[in-house]
C-alpha positions as CSV (number, residue, x, y, z in Angstrom):
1,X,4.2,-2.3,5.3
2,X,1.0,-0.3,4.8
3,X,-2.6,-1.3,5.7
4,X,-5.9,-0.2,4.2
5,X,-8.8,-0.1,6.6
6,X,-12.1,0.2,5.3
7,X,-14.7,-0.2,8.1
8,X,-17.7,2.2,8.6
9,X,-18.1,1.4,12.6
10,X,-15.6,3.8,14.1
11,X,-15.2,2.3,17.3
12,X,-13.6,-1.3,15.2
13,X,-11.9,0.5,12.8
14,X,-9.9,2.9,15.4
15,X,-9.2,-0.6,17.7
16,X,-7.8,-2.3,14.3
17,X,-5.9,0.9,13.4
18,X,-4.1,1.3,17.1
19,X,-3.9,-2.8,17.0
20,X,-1.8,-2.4,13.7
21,X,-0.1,0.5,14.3
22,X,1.4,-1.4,17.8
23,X,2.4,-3.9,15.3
24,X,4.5,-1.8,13.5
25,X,2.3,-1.6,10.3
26,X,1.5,2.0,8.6
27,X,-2.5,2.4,8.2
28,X,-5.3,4.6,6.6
29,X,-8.9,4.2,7.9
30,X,-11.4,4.9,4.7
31,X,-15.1,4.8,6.6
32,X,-16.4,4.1,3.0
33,X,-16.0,3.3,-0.4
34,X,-15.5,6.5,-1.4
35,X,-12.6,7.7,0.7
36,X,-11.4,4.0,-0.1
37,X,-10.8,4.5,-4.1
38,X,-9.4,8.3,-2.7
39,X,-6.6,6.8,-0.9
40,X,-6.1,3.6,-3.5
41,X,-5.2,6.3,-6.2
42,X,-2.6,8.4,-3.8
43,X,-0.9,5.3,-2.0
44,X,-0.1,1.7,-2.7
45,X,-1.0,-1.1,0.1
46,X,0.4,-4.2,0.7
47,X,-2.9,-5.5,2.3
48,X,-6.4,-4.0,2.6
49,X,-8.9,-5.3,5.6
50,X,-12.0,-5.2,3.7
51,X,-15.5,-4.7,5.7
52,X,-18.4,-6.7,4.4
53,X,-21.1,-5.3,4.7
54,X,-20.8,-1.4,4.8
55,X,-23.9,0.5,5.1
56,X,-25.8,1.1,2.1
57,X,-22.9,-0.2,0.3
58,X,-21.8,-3.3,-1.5
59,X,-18.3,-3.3,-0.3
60,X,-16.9,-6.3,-1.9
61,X,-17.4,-4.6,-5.8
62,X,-14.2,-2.4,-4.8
63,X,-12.0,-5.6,-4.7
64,X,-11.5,-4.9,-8.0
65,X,-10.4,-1.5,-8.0
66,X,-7.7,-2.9,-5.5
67,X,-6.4,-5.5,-7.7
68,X,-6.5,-3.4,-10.6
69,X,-4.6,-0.1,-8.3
70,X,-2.1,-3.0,-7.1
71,X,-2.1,-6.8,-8.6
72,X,-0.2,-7.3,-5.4
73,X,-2.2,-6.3,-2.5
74,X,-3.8,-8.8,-0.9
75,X,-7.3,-8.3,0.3
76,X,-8.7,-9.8,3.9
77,X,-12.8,-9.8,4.2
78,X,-13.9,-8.8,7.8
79,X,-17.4,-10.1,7.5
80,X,-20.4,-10.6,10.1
81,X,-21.9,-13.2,7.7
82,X,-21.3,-16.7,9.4
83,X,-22.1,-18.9,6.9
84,X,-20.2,-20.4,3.8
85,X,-22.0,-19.0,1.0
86,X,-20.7,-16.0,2.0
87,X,-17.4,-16.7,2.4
88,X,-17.5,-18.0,-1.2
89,X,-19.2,-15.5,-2.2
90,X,-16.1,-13.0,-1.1
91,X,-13.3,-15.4,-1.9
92,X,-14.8,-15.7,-5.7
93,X,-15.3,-11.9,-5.6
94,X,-11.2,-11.6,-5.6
95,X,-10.5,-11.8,-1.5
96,X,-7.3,-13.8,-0.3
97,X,-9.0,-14.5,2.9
98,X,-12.0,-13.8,4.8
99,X,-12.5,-13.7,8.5
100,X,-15.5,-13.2,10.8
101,X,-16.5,-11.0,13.2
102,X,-16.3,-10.5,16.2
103,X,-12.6,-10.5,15.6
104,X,-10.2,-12.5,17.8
105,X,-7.1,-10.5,17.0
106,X,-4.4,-13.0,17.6
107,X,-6.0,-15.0,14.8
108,X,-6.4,-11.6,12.6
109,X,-2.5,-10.6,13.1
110,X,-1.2,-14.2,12.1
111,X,-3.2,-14.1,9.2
112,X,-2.1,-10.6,7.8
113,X,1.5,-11.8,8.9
114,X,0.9,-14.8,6.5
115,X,-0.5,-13.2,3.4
116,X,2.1,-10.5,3.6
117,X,5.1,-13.4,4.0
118,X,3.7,-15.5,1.4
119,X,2.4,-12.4,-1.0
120,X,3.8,-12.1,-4.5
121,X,6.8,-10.3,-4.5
122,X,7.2,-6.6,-5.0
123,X,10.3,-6.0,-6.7
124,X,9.9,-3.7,-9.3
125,X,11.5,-4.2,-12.9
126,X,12.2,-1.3,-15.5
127,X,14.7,-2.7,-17.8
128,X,18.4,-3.0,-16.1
129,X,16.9,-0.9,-12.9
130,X,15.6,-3.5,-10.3
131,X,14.1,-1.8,-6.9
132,X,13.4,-4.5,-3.8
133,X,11.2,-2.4,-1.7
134,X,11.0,-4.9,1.6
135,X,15.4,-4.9,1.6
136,X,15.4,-1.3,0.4
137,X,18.0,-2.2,-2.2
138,X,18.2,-0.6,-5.6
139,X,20.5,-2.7,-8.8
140,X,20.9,-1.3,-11.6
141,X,23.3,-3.5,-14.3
142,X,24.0,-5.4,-11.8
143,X,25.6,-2.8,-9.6
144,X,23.6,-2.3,-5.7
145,X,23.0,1.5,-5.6
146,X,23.6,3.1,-2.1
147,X,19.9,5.0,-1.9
148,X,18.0,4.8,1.3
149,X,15.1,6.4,3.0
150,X,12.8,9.4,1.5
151,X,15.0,9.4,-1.6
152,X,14.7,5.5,-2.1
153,X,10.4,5.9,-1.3
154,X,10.2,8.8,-3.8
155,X,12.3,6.8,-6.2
156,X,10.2,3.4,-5.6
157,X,6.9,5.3,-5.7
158,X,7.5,7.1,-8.9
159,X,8.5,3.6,-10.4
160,X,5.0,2.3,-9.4
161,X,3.6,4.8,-11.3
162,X,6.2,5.1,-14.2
163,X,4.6,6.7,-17.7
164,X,2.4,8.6,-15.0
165,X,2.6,12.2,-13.9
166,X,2.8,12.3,-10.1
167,X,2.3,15.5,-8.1
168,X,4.2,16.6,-5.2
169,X,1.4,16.7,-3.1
170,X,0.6,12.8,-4.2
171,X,4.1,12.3,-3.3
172,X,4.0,13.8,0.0
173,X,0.4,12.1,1.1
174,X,2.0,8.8,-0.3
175,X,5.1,9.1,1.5
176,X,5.2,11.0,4.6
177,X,3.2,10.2,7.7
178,X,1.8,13.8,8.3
179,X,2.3,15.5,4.9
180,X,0.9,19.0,6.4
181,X,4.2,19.6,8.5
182,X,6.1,19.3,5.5
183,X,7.3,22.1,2.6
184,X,7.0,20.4,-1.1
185,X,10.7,21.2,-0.7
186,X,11.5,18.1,0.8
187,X,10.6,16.5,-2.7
188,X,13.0,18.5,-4.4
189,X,15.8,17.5,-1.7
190,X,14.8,13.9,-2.4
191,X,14.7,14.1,-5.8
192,X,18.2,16.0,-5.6
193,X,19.9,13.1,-4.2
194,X,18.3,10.3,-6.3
195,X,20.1,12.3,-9.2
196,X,23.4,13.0,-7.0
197,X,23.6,8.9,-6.4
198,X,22.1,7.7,-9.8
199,X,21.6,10.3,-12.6
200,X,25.3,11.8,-12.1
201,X,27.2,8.7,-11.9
202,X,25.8,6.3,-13.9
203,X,24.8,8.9,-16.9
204,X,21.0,7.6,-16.8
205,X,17.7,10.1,-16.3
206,X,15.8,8.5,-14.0
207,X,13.0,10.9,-13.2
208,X,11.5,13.9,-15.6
209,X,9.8,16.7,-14.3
């Protein structure tokens, strides 16, 4: 599971991100809006921890850029408004939940734990190919495909984006934890055995570079 954190105070947003990562949950930190929209276009969250408000901007307008980037990721407000306009306010502008600050942490874990249980599913559906990312388990006619780490997250992110052109570099950032130790050849080794397990034997194309 991967977090989004945007929060512009850097003290918060490192405690959420070691909080998270002790968890067991992949995270980004985006200290604005900006670097926010640069990370929604290379990687796809299962739930974004939204800060409300960021200086000198209004934060919850990029709610929906996150819909739009992923109908499934669900979106919790971190807010140090207190009163119940506000939390209207963000649960109208698109949030699942809103929370306010200061943070109890128990409280914030058991929430994200609940919107990601309860959270649309995110199988993925292209004609008789069916990808369950959470069970890593590929079917395709009704037939389970034996395709598991990189190759299955290259495959799954490349059917996110399908009728899209996706770099290796977007692939690498997306995918790998610290893309800079890597070659772009690792793509091509992935890529190699999605065709050795799929492509060969079941006379399909399934990616086109």
């Amino acid at each position: 599971m991967r977090i989004l954190i945007i929060e512009d105070e850097v003290a918060l947003s490192k405690t959420l991100s070691e909080t998270l990562s002790e968890q067991g949950y992949q995270n980004d930190i985006a200290e604005n809006l900006s670097d926010a929209k640069y990370y929604l276009d290379i990687r796809n969250y299962d739930l974004v921890l939204l800060s409300w408000p960021i200086a000198g901007e209004k934060s919850l307008d990029i709610i929906t850029t996150i819909k739009h980037a992923g109908p499934k990721t669900s979106v919790i407000v971190l807010s140090e408004h207190d009163d119940k306009d506000s939390e209207i306010n963000a649960l109208r502008s698109g949030a699942d939940d809103f929370i306010k600050k200061p943070l109890d942490y128990d409280i914030l874990l058991v929430r994200i734990e609940a919107k990601l249980r309860f959270g649309v599913s995110n199988i993925i559906e292209i004609e008789e190919l069916i990808i369950n990312p959470e069970e890593e388990k590929i079917i395709y006619q009704g037939e389970e495909i034996e395709l598991k780490g990189k190759p299955f997250e290259v495959l799954t992110h490349l059917a996110m984006h399908k009728d899209q052109i996706v770099s290796k570099e977007q692939l690498l950032d997306a995918i790998w934890e610290e893309p800079e130790l890597v070659t772009p050849n690792v793509i091509e080794v992935a890529i190699n055995q999605i065709r050795q397990k799929m492509d060969k034997p079941l006379e399909i194309t399934t990616i086109e570079t």
